[in-house]
Backbone as a chain_set.jsonl record, in Angstrom:
{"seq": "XXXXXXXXXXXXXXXXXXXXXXXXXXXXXXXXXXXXXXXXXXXXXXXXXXXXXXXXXXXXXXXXXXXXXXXX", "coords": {"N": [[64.1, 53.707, -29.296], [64.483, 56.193, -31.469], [68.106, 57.915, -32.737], [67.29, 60.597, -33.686], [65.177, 61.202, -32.24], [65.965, 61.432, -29.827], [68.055, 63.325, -29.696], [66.283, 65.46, -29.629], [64.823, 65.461, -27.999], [66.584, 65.84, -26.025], [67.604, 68.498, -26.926], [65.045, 69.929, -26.535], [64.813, 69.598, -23.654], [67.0, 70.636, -23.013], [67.401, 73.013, -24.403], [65.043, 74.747, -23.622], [64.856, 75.07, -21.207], [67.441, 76.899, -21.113], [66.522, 78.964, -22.881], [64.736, 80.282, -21.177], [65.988, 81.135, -19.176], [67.63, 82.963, -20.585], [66.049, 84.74, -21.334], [64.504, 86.044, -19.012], [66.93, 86.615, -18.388], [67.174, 88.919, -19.803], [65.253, 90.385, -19.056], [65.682, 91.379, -16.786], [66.951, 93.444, -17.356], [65.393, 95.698, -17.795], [64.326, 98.207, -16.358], [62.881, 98.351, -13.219], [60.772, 99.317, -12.039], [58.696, 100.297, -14.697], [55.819, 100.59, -15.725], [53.416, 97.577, -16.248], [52.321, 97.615, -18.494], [53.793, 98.542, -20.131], [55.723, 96.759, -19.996], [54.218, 94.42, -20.654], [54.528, 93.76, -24.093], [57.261, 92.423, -24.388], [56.961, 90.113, -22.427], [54.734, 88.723, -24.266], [56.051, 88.475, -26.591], [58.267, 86.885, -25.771], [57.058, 85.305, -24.29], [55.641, 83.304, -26.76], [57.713, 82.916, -29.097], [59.514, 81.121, -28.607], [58.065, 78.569, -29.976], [58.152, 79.171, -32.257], [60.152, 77.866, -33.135], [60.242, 75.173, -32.523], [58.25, 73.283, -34.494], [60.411, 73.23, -37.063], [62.365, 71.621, -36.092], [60.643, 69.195, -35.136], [59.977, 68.311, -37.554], [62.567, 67.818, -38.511], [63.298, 65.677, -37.22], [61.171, 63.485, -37.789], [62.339, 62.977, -40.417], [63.012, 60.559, -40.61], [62.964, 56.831, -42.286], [61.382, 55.232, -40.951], [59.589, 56.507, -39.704], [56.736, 56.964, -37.757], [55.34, 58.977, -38.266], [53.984, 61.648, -40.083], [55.108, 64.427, -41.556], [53.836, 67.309, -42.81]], "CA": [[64.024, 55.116, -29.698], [65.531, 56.854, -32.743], [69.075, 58.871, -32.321], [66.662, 61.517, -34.134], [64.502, 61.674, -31.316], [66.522, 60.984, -28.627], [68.564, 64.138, -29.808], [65.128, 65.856, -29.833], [64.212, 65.136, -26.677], [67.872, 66.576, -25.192], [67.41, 69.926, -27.279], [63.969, 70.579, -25.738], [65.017, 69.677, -22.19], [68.53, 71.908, -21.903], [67.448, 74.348, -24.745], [64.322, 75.721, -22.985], [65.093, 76.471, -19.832], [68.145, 77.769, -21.707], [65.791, 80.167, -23.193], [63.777, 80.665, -20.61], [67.317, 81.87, -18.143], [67.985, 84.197, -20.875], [64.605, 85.577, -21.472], [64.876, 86.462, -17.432], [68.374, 87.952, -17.917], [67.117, 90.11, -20.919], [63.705, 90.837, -18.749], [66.154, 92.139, -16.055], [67.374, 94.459, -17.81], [64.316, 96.686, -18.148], [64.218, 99.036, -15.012], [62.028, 97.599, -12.701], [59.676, 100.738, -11.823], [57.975, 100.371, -15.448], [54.299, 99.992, -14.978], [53.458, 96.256, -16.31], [52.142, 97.771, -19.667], [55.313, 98.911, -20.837], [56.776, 95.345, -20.511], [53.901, 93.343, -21.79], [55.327, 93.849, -25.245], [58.344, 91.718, -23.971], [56.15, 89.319, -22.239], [54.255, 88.576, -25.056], [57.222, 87.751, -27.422], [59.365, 85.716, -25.328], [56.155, 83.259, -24.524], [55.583, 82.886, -28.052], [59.086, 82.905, -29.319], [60.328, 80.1, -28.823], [57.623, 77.888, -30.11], [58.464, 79.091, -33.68], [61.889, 76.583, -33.348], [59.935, 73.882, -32.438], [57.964, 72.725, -36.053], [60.975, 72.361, -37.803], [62.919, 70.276, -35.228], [59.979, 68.179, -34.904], [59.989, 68.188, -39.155], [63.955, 66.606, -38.282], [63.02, 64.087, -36.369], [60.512, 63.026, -37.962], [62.783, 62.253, -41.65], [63.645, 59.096, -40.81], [62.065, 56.449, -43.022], [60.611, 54.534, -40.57], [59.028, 57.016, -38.611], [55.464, 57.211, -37.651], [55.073, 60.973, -37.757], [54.17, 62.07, -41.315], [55.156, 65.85, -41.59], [53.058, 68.025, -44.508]], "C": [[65.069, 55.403, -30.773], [66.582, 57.957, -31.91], [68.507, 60.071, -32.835], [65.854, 61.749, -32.654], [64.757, 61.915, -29.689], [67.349, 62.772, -28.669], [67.341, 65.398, -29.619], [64.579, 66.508, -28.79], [65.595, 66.232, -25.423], [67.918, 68.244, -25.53], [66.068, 70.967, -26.281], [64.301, 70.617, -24.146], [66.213, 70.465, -21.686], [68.292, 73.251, -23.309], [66.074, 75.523, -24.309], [64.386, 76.169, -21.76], [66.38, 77.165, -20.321], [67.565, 79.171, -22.184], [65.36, 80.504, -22.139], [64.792, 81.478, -19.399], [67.209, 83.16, -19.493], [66.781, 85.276, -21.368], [64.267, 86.583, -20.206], [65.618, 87.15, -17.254], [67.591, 89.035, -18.724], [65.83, 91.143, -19.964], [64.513, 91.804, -17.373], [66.744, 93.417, -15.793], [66.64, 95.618, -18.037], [64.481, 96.862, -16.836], [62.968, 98.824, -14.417], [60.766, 98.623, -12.167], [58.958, 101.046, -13.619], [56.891, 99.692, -15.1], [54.543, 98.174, -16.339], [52.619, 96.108, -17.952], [53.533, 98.054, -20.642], [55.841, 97.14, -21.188], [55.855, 94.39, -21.243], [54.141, 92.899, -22.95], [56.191, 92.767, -25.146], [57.502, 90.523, -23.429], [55.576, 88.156, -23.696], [55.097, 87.62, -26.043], [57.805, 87.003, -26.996], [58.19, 84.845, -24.88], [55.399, 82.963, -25.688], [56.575, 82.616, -28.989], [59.202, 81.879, -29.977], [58.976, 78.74, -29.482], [57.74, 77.75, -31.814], [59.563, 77.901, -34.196], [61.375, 74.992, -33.684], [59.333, 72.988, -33.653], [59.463, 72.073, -36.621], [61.814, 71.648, -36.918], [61.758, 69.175, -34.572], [60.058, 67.529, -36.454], [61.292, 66.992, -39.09], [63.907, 65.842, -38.045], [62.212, 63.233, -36.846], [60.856, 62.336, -39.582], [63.168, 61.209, -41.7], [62.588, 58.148, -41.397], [61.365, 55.946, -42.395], [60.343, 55.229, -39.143], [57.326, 56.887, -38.82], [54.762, 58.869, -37.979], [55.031, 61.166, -39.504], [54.204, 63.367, -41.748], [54.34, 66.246, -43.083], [53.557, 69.103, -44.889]], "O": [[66.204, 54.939, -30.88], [66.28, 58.629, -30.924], [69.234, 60.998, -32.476], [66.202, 62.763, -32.047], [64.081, 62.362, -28.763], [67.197, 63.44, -27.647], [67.891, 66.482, -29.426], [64.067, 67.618, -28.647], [65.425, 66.977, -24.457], [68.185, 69.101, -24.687], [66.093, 72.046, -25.69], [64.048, 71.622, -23.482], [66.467, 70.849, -20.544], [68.927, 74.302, -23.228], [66.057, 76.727, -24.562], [64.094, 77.27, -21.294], [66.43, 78.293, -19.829], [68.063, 80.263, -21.911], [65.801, 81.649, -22.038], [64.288, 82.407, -18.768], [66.681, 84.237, -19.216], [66.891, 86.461, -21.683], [63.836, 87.723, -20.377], [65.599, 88.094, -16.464], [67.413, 90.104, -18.14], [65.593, 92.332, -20.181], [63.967, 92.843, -17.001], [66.97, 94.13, -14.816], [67.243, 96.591, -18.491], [64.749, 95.912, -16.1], [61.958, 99.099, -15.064], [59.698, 98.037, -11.988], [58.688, 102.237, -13.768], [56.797, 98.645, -14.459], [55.536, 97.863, -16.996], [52.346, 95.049, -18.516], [53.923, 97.624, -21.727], [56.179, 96.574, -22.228], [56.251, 93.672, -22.162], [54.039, 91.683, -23.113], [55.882, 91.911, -25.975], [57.352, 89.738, -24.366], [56.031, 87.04, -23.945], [54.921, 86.419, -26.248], [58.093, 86.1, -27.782], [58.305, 83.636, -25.082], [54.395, 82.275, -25.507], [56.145, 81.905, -29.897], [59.113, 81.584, -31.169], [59.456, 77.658, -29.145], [57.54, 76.747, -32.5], [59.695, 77.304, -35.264], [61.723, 74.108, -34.467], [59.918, 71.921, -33.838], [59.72, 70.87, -36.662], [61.874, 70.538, -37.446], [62.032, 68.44, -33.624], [60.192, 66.31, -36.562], [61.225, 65.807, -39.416], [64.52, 64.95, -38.631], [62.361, 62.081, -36.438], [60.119, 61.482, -40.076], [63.688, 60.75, -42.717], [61.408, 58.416, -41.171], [60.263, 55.917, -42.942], [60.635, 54.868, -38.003], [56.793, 56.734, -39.919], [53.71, 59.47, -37.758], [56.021, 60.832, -40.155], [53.229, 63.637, -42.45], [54.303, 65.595, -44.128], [53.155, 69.637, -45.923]]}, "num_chains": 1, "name": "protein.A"}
């Protein structure tokens, strides 16, 4: 394995449930007696979010010359 992917691999596994704790704290913070329209808004964004990060740290990993992965 590449130190590119290996680093890759450690970001995704302690920075999403990282997100995903503070997505929970932030979600706690809304007063819990709002009907379940009010928060979808919030919903919505935090499980789409974080997937914006992911492209270009796959783009990183993937500059090494002798990778398989040919980014466009």
């Amino acid at each position: 394995m590449r130190w590119r992917t290996i680093i890759l691999v450690l970001i995704i596994l302690i920075g999403l449930p990282l997100y995903i704790w503070a997505a929970l704290t932030a979600l706690s913070l809304i007063p819990g007696g709002w009907p379940i329209m009010a928060k979808a808004p919030f919903y919505l964004v935090a499980g789409i979010l974080w997937a914006f990060f992911l492209p270009p740290l796959f783009r990183w990993s993937a500059k090494d010359p002798g990778s398989q992965f040919d980014p466009k």
